[in-house]
VOGU-3710 file (C-alpha; in Angstrom, 3 decimals, decimal comma):
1> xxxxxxxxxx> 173,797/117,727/70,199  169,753/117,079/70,773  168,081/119,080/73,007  165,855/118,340/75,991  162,370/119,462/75,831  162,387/120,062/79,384  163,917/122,917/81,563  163,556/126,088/82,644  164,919/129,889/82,583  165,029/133,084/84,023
11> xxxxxxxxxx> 165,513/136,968/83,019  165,262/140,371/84,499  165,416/143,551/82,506  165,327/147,064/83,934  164,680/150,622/82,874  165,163/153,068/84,888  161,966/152,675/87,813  160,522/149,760/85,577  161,425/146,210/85,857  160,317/142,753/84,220
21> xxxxxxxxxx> 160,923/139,715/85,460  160,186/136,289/82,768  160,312/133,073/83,930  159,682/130,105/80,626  159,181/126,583/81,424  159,468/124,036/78,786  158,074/120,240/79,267  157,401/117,317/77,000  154,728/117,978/74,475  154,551/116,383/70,621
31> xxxxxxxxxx> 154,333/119,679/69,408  155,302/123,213/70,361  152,399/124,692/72,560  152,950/128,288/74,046  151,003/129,600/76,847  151,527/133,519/78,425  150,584/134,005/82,101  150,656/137,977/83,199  148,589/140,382/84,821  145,293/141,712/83,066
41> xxxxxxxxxx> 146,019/143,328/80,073  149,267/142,189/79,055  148,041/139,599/77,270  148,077/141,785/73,904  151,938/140,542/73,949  151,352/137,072/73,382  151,651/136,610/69,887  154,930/138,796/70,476  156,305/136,591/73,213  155,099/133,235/71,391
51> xxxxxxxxxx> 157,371/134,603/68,230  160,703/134,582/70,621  159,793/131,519/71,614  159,533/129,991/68,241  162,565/130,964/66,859  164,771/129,240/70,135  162,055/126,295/70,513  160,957/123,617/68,510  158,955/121,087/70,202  157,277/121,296/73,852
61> xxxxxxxxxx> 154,470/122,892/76,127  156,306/125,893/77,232  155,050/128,377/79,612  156,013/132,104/79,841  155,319/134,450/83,396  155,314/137,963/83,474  156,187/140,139/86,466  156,363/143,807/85,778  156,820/146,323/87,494  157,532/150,074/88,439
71> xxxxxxxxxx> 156,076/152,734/85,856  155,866/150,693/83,129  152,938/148,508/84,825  150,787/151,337/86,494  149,038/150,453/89,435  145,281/148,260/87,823  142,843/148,423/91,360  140,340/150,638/91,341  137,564/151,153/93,894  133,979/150,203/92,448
81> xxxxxxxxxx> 132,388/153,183/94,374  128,706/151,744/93,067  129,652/148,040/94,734  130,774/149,526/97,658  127,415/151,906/98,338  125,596/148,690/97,601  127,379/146,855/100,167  126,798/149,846/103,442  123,328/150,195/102,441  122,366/146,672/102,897
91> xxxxxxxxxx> 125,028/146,447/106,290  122,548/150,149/107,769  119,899/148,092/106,735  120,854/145,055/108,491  122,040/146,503/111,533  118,836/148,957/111,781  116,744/146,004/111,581  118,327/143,775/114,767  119,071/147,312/116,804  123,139/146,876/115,990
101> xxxxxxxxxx> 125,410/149,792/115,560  126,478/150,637/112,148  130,248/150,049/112,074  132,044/153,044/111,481  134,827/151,983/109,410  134,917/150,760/105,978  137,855/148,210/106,679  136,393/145,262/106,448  133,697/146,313/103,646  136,810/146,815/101,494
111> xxxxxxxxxx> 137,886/142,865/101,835  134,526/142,091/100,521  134,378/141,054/97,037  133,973/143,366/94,145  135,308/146,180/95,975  138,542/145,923/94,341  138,208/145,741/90,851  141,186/145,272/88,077  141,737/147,569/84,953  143,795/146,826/82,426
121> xxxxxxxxxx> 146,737/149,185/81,295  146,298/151,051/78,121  147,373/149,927/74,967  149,771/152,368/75,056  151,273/151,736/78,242  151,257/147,918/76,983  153,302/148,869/73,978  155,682/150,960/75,657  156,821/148,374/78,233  157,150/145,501/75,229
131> xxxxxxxxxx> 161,215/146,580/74,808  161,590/145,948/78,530  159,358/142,623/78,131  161,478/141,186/75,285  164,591/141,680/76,787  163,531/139,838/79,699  162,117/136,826/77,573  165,433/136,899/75,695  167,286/136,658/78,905  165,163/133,512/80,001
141> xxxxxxxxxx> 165,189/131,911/76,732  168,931/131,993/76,322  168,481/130,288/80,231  166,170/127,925/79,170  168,645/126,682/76,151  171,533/126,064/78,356  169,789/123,708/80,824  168,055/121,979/77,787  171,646/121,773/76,195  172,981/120,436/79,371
151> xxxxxxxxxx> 170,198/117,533/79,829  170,582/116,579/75,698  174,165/116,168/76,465  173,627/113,509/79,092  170,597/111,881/77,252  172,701/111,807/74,368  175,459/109,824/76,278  172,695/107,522/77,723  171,235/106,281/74,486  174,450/106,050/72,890
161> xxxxxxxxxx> 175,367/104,035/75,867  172,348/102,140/75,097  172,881/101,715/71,253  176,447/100,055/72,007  174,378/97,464/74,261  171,995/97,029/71,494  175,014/96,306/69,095  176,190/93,888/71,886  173,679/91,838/72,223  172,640/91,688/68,736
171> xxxxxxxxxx> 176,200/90,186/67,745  175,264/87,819/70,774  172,421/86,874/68,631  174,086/86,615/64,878  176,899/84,019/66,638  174,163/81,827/68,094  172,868/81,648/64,663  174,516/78,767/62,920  174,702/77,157/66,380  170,865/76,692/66,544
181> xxxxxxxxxx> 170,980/75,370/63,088  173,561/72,830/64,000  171,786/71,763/67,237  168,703/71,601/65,302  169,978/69,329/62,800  171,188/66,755/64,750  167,824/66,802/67,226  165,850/66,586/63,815  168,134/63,140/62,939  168,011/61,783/66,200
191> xxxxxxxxxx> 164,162/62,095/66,698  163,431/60,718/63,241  166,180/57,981/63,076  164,639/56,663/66,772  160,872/56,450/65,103  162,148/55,167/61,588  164,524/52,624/63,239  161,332/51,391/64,788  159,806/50,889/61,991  162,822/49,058/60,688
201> xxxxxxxxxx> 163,636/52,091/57,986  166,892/54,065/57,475  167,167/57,789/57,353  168,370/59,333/53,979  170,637/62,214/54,427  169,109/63,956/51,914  165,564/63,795/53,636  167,570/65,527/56,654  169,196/67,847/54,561  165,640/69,411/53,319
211> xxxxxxxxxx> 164,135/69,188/56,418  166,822/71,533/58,151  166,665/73,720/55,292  163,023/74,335/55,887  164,085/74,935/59,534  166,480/77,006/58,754  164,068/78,962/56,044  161,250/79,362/58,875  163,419/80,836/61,325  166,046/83,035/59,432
221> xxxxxxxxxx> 166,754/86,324/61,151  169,365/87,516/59,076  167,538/90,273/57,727  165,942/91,039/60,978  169,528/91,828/62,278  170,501/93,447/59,164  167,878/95,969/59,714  168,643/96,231/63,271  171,868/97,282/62,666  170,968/99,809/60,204
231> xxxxxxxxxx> 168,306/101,651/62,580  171,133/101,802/65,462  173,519/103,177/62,778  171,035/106,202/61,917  170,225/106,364/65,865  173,361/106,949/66,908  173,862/109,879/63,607  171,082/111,086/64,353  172,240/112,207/67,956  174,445/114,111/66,486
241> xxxxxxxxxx> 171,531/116,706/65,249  170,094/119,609/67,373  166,268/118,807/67,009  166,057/114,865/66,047  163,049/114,077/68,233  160,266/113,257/65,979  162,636/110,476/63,583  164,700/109,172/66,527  160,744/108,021/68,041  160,279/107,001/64,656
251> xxxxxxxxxx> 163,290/104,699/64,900  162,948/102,987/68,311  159,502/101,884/67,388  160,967/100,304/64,529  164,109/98,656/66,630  161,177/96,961/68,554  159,368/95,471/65,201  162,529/94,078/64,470  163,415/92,623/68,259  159,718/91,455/68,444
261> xxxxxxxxxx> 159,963/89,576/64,761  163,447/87,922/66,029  161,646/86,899/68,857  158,595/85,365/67,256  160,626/83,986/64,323  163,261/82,296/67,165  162,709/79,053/69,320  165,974/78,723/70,125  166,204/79,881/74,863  169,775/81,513/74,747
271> xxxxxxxxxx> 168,167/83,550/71,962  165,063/84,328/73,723  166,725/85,553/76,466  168,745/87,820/74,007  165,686/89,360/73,033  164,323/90,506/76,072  167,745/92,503/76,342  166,737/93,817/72,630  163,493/95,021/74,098  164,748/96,018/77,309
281> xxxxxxxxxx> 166,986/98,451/76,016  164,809/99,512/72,863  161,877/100,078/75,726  164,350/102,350/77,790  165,443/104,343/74,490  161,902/105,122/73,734  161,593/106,893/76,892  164,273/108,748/76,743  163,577/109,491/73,172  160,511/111,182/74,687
291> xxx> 162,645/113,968/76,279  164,776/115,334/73,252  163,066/117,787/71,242
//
């Protein structure tokens, strides 16, 4: 069964005081794209948390948060003592200037920017915490897999659905086939036996017969719909497959070079009409081709 390329997932792993909490998003990308978003420092586990998402994804721009906390993500604000001295030295200097009182507390001095600064964990406090990290990314990955299972399921459904319609219409098509010829051939020997009768001239059957047969020639779509047929066979098989993405897009863009040749090969209305079906549906299975990894 294909897989969507879009969904989402959550896990939580514990240990003892320490928790982690990963979130992965997935969304339509042509290739696989993995992005990490945690706090300062943490980064060091990207190429870690990118490998667990390789081996469960294929294709997609999937994005992986990071909340940890408790021991294993020590507390990262310290107070930038130099920052803050520069700050009360230029608030005395203010207030001595205008005749103000200097404030005497430092509350709102420590809302000022720069106070506060970040520091990254160690590395070793980094590489302690990765067991507790990739059990958490596990978790959400396994989460992220069932609701892309669950949306490949009903994709799947809808472009059978819409490869039986295909089918449909292009049997629609085959039977109007020697119809069109037939009509053709007797407009072709009622326009010419009106202008040779004029000129006092009868129409030789064989004349007629070579005519229609270059008709016929010009606007053959047999192997059109042969074709046809074949790509909605492979479609449908290839629904059957866990990651068919890349040759099911290859596959609708060749159902429309067929419907569009039909179409430009075709005068005939009733077959017209037919083909804006073809590409109606081919149009609608390219989109959701665009989902399924």
């Amino acid at each position: 069964m294909p897989l969507s390329m879009t969904g989402c997932g959550d896990g939580i792993a514990t240990e003892g005081a320490s928790a982690c909490r990963a979130e992965v998003r997935s969304v339509n990308n042509r290739f696989l794209k993995v992005s990490l978003r945690a706090r300062e420092g943490f980064g060091l586990l990207e190429s870690r948390v990118e490998a667990l998402v390789r081996g469960q994804v294929r294709r997609g721009a999937v994005q992986v948060t990071l909340e940890i906390s408790g021991p294993a993500a020590p507390a990262s604000r310290a107070l930038d003592a130099g920052q803050l001295a520069a700050y009360l030295g230029q608030l005395e200097t203010l207030c001595a200037d205008r005749g103000l009182p200097t404030p005497r507390s430092l509350d709102g001095l420590l809302a000022l920017p720069g106070i506060l600064v970040e520091s990254a964990p160690s590395p070793e406090t980094i590489e302690a915490a990765w067991p507790l990290v990739e059990r958490a990314v596990r978790a959400a990955l396994d989460g992220l897999d069932r609701m892309r299972r669950t949306e490949g399921e009903t994709l799947a459904r809808d472009m059978r659905a819409g490869c039986e319609a295909l089918r449909d219409v292009a049997e629609r098509i085959k039977a109007r086939v020697p119809l069109v010829v037939a009509e053709q051939r007797e407009r072709l020997r009622e326009r010419v036996g009106r202008i040779l009768e004029q000129q006092g001239l009868k129409l030789a059957d064989g004349d007629v017969a070579r005519e229609i047969a270059l008709l016929a020639d010009r606007s053959d779509i047999a192997e059109e719909l042969v074709r046809l047929e074949s790509h909605v066979g492979q479609f449908v098989a290839l629904l059957a497959e866990d990651s068919p993405g890349r040759p099911l897009d290859f596959l609708s863009q060749e159902l429309a070079r067929e419907a569009n040749t039909i179409g430009s090969k075709s005068s005939d209305v009733a077959i017209a009409h037919a083909v804006v079906e073809l590409k109606t549906l081919v149009e609608r299975l390219r989109e959701q081709v665009q989902n399924i990894e």
